[in-house]
C-alpha positions as CSV (number, residue, x, y, z in Angstrom):
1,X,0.0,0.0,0.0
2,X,2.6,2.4,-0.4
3,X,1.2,4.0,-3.9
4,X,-0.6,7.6,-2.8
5,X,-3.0,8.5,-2.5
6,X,-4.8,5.3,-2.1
7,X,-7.3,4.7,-4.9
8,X,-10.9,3.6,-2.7
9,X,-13.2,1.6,-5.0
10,X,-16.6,3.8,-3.9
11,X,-18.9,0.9,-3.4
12,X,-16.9,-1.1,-5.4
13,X,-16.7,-0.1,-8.7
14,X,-19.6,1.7,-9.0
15,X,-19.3,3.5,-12.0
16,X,-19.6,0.3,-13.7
17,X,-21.6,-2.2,-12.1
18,X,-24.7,-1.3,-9.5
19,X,-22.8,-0.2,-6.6
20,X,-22.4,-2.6,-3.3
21,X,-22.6,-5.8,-5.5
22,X,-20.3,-8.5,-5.2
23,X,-19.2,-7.5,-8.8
24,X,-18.5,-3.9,-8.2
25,X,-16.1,-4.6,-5.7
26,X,-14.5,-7.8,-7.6
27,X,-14.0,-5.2,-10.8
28,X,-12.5,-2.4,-8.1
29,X,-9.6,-4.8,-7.1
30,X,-9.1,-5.8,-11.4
31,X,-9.0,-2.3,-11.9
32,X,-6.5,-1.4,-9.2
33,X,-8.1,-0.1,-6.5
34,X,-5.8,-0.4,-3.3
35,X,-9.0,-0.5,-0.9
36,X,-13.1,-0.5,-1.4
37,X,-15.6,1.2,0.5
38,X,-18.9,-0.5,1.7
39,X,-21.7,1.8,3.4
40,X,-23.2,-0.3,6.3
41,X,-26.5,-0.5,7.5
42,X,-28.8,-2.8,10.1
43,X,-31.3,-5.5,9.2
44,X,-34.6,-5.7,11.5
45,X,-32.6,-9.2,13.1
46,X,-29.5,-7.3,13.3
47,X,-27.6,-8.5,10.4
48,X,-25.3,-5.9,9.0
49,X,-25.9,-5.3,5.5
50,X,-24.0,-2.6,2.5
51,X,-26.1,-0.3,1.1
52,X,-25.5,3.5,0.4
53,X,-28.5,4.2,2.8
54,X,-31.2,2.3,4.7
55,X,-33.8,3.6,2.1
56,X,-33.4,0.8,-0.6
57,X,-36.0,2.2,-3.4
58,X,-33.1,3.2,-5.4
59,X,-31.1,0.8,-5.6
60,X,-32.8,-2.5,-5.7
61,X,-35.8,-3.6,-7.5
62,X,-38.3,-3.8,-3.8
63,X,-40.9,-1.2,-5.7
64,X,-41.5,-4.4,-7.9
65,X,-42.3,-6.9,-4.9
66,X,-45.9,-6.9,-3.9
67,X,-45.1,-9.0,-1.1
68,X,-43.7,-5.8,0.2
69,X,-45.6,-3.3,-1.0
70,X,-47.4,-2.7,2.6
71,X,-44.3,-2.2,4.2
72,X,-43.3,1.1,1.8
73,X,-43.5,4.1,4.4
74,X,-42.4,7.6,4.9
75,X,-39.7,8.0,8.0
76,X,-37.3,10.6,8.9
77,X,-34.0,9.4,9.3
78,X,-31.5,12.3,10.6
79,X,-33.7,15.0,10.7
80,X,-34.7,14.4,6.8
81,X,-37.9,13.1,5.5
82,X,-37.7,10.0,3.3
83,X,-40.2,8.0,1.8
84,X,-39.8,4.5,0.8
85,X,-38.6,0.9,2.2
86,X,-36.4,0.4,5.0
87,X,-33.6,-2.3,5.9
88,X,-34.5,-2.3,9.6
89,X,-38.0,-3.4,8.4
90,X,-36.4,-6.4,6.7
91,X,-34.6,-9.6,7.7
92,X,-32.0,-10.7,6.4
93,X,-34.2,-13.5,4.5
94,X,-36.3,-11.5,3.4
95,X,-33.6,-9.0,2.0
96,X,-31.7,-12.0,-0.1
97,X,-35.1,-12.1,-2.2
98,X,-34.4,-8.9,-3.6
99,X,-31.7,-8.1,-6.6
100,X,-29.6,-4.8,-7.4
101,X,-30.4,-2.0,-9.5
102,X,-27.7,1.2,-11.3
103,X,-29.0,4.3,-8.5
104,X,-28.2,6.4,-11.9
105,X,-29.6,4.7,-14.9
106,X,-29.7,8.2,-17.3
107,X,-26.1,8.5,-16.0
108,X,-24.7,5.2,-16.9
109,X,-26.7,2.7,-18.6
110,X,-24.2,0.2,-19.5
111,X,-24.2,-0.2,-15.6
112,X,-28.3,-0.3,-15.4
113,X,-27.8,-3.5,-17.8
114,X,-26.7,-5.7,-15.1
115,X,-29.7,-4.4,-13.3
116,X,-31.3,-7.9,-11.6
117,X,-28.5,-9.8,-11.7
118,X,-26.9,-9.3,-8.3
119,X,-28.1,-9.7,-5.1
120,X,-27.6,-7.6,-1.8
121,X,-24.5,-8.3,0.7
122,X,-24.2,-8.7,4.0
123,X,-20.7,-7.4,5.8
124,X,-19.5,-10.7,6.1
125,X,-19.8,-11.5,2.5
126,X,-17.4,-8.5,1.8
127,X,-14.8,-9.5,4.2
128,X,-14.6,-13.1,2.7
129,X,-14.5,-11.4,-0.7
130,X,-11.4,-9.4,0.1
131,X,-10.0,-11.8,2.1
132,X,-10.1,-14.1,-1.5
133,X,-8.9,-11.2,-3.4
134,X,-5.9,-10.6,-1.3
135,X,-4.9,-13.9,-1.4
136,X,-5.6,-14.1,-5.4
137,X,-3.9,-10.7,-5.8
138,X,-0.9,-11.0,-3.9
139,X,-1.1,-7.8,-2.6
140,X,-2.6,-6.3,0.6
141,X,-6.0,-5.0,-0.1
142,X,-8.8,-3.2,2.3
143,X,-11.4,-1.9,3.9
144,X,-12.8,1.6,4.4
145,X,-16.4,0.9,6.0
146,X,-18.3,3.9,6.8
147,X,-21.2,3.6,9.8
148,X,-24.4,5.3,8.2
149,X,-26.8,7.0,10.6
150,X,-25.7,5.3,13.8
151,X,-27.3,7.1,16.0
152,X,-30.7,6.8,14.4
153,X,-30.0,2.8,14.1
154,X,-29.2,3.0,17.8
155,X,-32.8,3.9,19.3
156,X,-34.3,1.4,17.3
157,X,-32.4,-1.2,19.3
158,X,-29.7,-2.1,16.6
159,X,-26.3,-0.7,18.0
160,X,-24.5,-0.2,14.8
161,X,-21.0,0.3,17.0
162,X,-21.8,-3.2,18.7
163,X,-22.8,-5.2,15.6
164,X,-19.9,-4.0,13.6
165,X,-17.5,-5.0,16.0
166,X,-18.9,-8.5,16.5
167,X,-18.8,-8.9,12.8
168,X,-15.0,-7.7,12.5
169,X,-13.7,-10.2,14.8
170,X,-15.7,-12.7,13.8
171,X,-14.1,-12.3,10.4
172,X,-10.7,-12.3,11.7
173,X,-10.4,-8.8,10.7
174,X,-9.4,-7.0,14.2
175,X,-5.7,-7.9,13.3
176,X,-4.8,-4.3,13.6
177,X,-2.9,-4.8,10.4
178,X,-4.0,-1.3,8.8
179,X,-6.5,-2.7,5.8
180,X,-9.1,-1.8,8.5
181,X,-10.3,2.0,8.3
182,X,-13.4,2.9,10.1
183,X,-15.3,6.2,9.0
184,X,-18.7,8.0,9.7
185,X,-20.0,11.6,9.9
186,X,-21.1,10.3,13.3
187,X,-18.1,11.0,15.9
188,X,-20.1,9.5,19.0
189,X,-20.8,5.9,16.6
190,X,-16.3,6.2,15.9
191,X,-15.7,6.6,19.7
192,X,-17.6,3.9,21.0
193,X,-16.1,1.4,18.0
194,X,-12.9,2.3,19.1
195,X,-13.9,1.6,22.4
196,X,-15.1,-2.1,21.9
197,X,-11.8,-2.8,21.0
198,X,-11.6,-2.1,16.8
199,X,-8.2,-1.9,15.5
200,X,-8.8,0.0,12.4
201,X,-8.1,3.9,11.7
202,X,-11.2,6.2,12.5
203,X,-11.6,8.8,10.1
204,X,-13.9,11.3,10.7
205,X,-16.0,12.5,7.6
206,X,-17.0,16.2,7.5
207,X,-19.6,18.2,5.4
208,X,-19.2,21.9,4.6
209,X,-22.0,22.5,6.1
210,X,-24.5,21.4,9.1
211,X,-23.4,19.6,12.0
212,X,-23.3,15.9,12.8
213,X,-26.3,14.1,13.4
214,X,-25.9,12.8,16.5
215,X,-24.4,16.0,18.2
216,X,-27.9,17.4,17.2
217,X,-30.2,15.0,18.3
218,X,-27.9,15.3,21.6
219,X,-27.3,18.9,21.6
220,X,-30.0,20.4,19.6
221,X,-29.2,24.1,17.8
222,X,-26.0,23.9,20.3
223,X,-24.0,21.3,18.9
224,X,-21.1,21.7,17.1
225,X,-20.7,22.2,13.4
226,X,-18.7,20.5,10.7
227,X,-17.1,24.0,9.7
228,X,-15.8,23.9,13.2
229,X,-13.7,20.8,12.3
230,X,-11.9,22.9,9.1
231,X,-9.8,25.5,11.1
232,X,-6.2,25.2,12.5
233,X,-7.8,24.4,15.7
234,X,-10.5,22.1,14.6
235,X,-7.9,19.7,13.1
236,X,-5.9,19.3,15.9
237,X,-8.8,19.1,18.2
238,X,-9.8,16.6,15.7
239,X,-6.3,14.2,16.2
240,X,-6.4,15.0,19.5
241,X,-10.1,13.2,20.2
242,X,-8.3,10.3,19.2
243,X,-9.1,9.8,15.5
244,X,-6.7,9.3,12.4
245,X,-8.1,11.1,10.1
246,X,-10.6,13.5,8.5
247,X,-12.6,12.4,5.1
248,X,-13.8,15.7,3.4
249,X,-16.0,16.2,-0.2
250,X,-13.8,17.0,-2.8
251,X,-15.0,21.1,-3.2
252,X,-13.0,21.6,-0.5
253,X,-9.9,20.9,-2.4
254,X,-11.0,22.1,-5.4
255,X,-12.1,25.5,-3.4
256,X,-10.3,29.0,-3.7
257,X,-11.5,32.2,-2.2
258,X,-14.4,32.4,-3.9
259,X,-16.2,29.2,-2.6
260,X,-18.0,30.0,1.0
261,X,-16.0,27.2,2.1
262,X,-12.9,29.1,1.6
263,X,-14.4,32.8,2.3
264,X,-11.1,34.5,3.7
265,X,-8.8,32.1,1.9
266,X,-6.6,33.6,-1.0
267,X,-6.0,30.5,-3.9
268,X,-5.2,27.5,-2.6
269,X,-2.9,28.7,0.2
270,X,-5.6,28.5,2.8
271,X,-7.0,30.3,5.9
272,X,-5.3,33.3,7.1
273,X,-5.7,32.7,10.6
274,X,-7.0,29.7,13.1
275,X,-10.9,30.8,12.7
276,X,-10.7,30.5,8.9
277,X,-11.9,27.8,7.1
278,X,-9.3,26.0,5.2
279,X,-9.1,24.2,1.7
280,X,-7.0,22.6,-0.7
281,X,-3.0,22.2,0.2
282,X,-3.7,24.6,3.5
283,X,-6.2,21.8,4.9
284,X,-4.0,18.6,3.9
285,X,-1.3,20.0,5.3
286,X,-2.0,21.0,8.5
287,X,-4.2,17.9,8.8
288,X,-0.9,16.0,8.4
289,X,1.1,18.4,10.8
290,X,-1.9,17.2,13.4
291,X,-0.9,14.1,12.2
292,X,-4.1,12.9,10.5
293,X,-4.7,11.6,7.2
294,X,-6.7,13.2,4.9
295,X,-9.0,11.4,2.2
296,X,-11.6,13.1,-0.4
297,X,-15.1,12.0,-2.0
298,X,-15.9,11.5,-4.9
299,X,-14.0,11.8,-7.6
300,X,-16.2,10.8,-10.7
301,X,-15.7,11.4,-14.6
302,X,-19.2,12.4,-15.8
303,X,-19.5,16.3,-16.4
304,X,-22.8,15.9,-14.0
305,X,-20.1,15.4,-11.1
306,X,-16.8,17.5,-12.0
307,X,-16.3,21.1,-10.7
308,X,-18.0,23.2,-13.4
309,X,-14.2,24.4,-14.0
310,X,-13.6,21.3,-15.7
311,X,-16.9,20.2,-17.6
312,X,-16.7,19.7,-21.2
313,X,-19.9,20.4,-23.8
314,X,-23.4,20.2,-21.9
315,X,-24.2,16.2,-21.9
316,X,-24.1,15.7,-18.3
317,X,-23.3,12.1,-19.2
318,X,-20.3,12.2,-21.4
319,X,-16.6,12.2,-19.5
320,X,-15.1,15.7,-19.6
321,X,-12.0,16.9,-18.2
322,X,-11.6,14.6,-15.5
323,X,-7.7,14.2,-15.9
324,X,-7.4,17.7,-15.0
325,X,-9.9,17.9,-11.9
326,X,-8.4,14.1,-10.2
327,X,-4.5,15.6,-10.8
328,X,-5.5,18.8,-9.2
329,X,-6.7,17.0,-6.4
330,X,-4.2,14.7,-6.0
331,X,-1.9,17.1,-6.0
332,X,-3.2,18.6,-2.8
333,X,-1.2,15.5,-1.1
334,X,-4.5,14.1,-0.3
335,X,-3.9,10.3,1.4
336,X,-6.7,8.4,-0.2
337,X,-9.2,9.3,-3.0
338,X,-12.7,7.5,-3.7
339,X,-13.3,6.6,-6.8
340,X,-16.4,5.1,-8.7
341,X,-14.2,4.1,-11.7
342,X,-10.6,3.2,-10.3
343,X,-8.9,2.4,-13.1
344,X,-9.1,6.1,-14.2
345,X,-7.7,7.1,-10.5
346,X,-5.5,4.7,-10.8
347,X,-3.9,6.2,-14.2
348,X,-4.2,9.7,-13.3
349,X,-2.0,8.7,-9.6
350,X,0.5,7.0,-12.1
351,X,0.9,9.7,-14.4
352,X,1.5,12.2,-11.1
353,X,4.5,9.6,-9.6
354,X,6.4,10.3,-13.0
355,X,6.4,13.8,-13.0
């Protein structure tokens, strides 16, 4: 693992199969990625399952079940209203009788025809997978497994903290052997993981804006806000709460003084002072002097997701100047980089290392 940054398969390789299948994360490893990423929800019996969030309308074909139609409803799930069907109102069982659908079928239909073919998978089934693909590889491969709304999962009587760590050493992956990372927007859920005994890096992952969920439903208007976590201070406060790292969207490295993220910042060179907010080279570097590593979501090639600075003609479909946008923000030093299509982070990293 000593390529940087490290090239994260975002739900496998999601750009090219429906992401979370046991495909997309087989294709991330052929492709290069060093490390895939697996968002991790609950079951109603407890069984840890990936999916991008507990709302499953989106990405799997439920809608078409009648057997389930009753149980479509409309929660609120971190202070945001969502209407559809639920993991935690599934077993696991019931779950396996559903199949994968592409979340962006205008986007990329060569993904949507492999829609049916692939069936949800639990935690477990990943570890096994990249267990196999290590061994078949040759080469150390990981982990980055990010909590989703822990808190939320928590008063329904599934502790996402507790079931994850169950699951982690019951797949012989508490080794402590760094392909282990550990990362949610949640930093109460990353505290108590850590303090059932995980050995993996917790990285914390920070919005521009609003304030983690669990702070709020603790805290209420008072708690603290992910800005707070972008100044001088923040980041060491940050290293020194125990954590390894911060996981921020990619605007912020992209940002110069014209973004609000980056409102006293002049170019790339950061916040003036230890209130500002910083961005680009400024943030990754004094992350690093706080000793933290420093990754950065989502790098993606279709003009729909690249800074408008780098969009090319107006088919929000068709691959612009992605070269130019992954380079810049590799450049930043950033420590690992998720990626829906690897192979073209994986290029863009080589082309960096020989200049």
């Amino acid at each position: 693992m000593d390529a940087r940054p490290l090239v994260i398969g975002h739900r496998g390789a999601s750009g090219y199969r429906p992401e979370h299948t046991a495909p997309a994360y087989k294709l991330a490893f052929e492709l290069g990625a060093d490390f895939v990423e697996p968002d991790v929800v609950a079951t109603r019996d407890g069984v840890l399952v990936v999916r991008h969030e507990n709302e499953i309308s989106g990405t799997t074909d439920v809608a078409g079940h009648p057997e389930f139609e009753a149980r479509r409803t409309t929660k609120t799930v971190d202070g945001e209203a969502l209407t559809g069907w639920f993991t935690e109102d599934f077993t696991w069982a019931e779950l396996q009788t559903l199949r994968c659908v592409e979340r962006l079928p205008a986007l990329r239909p060569s993904s949507a025809a492999f829609d049916g073919q692939f069936g949800i998978l639990r935690l477990a089934d990943l570890f096994a997978l990249v267990d196999r693909a290590t061994d078949a590889r040759q080469r150390p491969l990981g982990i980055v497994a990010e909590l989703k709304h822990a808190h939320y999962f928590g008063r329904l009587g599934l502790p996402l903290a507790e079931l994850f760590a169950a699951e982690v050493s019951a797949a012989g992956w508490n080794g402590g052997d760094g392909r282990l990372v550990v990362e949610s927007f949640e930093p109460t859920a990353l505290k108590r993981v850590r303090a059932l005994g995980v050995w993996g890096a917790s990285v914390l992952l920070v919005e521009e804006t609003g304030a983690p969920a669990d702070l709020v439903a603790e805290e209420g208007d008072g708690a603290r806000g992910y800005a707070s976590y972008l100044t001088r201070e923040g980041v060491a406060e940050v290293a020194a709460e125990g954590f390894d790292g911060i996981s921020v969207p990619k605007s912020l490295l992209l940002a110069r003084g014209d973004s609000p993220a980056a409102a006293d910042a002049s170019g790339s060179a950061g916040a003036s002072d230890a209130g500002d907010s910083l961005v680009g080279h400024a943030l990754v570097g004094h992350a690093h002097d706080a000793g933290l590593r420093v990754f950065t979501w989502t790098l993606r090639p279709e003009n729909e997701f690249l800074d408008k600075r780098f969009r090319v003609g107006a088919d929000p479909a068709a691959w612009g100047g992605w070269q130019a946008e992954f380079g810049a923000i590799m450049a930043s030093g950033v420590d690992g980089v998720f990626a829906d299509h690897p192979d073209v982070a994986v290029a863009v990293r080589g082309e960096l290392a020989e200049h």
